[in-house]
C-alpha positions as CSV (number, residue, x, y, z in Angstrom):
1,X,89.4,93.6,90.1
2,X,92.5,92.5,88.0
3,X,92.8,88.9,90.1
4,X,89.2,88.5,89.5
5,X,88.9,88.6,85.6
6,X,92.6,86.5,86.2
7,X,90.8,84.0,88.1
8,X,88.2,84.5,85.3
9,X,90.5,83.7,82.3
10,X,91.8,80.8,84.4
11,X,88.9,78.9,84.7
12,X,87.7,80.0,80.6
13,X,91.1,79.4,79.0
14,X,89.6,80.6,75.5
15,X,89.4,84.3,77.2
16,X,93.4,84.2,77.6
17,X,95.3,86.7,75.4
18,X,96.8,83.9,73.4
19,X,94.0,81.6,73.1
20,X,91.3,84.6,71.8
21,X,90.0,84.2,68.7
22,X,90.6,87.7,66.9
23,X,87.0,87.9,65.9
24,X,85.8,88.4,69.5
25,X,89.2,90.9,70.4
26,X,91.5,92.8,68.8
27,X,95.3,92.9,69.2
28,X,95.3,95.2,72.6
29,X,93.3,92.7,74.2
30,X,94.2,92.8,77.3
31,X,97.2,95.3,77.2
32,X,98.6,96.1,80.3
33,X,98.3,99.4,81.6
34,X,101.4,100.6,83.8
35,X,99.8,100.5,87.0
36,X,102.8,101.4,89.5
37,X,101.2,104.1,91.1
38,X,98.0,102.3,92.1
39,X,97.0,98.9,93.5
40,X,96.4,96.8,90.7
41,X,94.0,94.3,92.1
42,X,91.7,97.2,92.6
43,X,92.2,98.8,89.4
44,X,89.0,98.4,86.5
45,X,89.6,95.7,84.1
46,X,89.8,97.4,80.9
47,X,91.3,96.6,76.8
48,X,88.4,94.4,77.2
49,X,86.1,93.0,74.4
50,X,82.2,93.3,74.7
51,X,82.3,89.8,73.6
52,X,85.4,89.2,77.0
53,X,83.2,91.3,79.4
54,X,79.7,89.4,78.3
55,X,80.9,86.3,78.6
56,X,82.7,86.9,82.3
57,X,79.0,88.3,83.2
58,X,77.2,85.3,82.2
59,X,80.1,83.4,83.8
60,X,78.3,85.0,87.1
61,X,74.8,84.2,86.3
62,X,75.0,88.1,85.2
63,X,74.7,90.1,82.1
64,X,76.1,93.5,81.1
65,X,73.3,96.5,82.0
66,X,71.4,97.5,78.8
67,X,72.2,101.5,77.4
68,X,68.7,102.6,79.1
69,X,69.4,100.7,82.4
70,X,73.7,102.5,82.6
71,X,71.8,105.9,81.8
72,X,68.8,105.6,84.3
73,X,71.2,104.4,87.4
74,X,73.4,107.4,85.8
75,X,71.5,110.2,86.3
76,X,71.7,109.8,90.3
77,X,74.2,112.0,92.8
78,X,74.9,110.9,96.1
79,X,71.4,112.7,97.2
80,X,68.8,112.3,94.1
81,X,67.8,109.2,92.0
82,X,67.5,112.6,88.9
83,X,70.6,114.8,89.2
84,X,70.2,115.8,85.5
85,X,69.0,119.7,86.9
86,X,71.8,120.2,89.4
87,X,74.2,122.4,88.0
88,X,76.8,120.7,90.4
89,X,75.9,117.5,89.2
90,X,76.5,118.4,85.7
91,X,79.7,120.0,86.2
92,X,81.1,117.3,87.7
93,X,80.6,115.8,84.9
94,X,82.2,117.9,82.4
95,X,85.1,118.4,84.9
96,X,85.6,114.4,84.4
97,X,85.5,114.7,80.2
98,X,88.3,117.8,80.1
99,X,90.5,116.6,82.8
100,X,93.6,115.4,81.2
101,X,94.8,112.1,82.7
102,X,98.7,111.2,82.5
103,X,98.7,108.7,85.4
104,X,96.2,106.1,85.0
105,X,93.2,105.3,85.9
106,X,91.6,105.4,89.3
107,X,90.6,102.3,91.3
108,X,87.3,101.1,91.5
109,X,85.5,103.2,94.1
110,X,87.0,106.0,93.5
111,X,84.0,108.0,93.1
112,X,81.1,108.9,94.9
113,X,78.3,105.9,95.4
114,X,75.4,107.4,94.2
115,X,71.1,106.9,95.7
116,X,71.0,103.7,94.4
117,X,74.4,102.8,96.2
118,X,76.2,102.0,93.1
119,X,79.9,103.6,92.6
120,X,82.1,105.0,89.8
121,X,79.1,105.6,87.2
122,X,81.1,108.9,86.6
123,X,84.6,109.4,86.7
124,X,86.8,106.5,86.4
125,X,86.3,104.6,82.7
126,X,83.3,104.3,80.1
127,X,81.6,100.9,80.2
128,X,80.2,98.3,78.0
129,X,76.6,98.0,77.7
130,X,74.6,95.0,76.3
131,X,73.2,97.2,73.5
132,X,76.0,99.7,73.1
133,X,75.9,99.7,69.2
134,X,72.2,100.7,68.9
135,X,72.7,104.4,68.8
136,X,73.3,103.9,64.8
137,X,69.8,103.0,63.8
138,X,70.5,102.5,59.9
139,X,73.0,102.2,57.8
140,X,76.8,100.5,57.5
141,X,78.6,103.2,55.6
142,X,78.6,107.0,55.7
143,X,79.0,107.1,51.9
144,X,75.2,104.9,51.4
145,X,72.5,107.6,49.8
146,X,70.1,106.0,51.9
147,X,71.9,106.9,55.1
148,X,70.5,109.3,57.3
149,X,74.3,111.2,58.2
150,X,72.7,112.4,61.4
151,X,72.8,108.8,63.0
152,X,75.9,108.7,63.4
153,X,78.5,110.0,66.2
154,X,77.6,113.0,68.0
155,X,75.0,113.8,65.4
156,X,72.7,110.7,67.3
157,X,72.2,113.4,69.8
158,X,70.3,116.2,67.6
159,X,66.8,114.5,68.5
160,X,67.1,114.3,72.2
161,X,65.0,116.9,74.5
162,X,67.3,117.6,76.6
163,X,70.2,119.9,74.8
164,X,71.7,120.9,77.9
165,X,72.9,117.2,78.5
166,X,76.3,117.4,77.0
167,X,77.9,114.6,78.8
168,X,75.2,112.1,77.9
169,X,75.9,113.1,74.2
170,X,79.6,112.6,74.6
171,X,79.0,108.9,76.0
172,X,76.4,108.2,73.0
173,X,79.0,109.5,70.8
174,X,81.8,107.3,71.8
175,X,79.6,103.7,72.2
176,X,78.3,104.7,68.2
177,X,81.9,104.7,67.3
178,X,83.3,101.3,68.2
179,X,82.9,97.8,67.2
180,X,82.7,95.0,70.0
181,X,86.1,93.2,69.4
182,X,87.7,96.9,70.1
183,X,90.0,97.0,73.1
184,X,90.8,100.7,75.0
185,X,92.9,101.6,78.0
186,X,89.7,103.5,79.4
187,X,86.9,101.0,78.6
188,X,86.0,98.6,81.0
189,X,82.4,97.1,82.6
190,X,80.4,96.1,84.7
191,X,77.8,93.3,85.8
192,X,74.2,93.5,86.1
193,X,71.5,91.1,87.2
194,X,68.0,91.7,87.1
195,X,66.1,90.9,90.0
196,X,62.5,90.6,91.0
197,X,60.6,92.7,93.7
């Protein structure tokens, strides 16, 4: 994947560490992970922008999945399109969220490809999603009077009918917390495309 988003930044030099504008990327842009362990080219791209991993999608005739499309194609195992009741199915996801990780990440397909044939939805990074911020429904600061608190972080989560979902509550947590210049070692993407049938 890393000679792709190369080729990528090639062919769009204002995606190149040097050239991006700090607006659309933060300083980590890009940071190289120490990948000596794995093969690089099929390592995820990640310390990408939302802004970065939009514009490569479009660059494909593309576009990042939206939060409700990630989640839907989510909830499948290797055997049901709706997982969410199998107790293995969950675990493995909790397994995923506690396991320390001192080597570095995975490479792509690493994971099982789930009912809709898609790979690594679980269990290799957390993804961008077109509409990643709209978990915060209100609000810019915790400190406004007119701020319902519970919007934010892990609090987004106190509505949903489901309580027994942990792991969907830690992924809402984390995409409420960033801002789409931020760059991390574990946050990468993927492309989607919608088609007709």
């Amino acid at each position: 994947m890393q000679k792709v988003w190369e080729a990528f930044i090639n062919q769009n030099s204002e995606w190149k560490k040097e050239n991006v504008i700090k607006l659309f990327a933060e300083k980590s842009y890009l940071k190289l992970l120490d990948y000596s362990d794995f093969n690089q080219d099929n390592n995820p791209v990640t310390y990408v922008s939302w802004f970065a991993a939009k514009s490569y999608c479009k660059s494909l005739d593309k576009r990042l999945p939206t939060l409700d499309e990630w989640e839907y194609v989510a909830l499948s195992s290797e055997e049901l399109y709706d997982a969410r009741k199998l107790p293995a199915f969950n675990q493995f996801l909790l397994d995923w969220y506690e396991r320390p990780n001192s080597v570095g990440l995975a490479p792509v397909k690493s994971t099982f490809k789930n009912k809709w044939g898609v790979y690594d939805m679980h269990g290799l990074i957390w993804e961008w999603v077109m509409d990643f911020n709209s978990v915060l429904m209100s609000g810019e600061s915790r400190k406004d009077v007119d701020t319902d608190r519970n919007l934010f972080c892990g609090s987004g989560a106190i509505g949903a009918n489901d309580l027994m979902n942990y792991a969907a509550f830690i992924r809402y947590a984390f995409r409420g917390s960033i801002k789409a210049n931020f760059c991390i070692k574990n946050l990468g993407f993927r492309c989607a495309k919608s088609v007709n049938h």
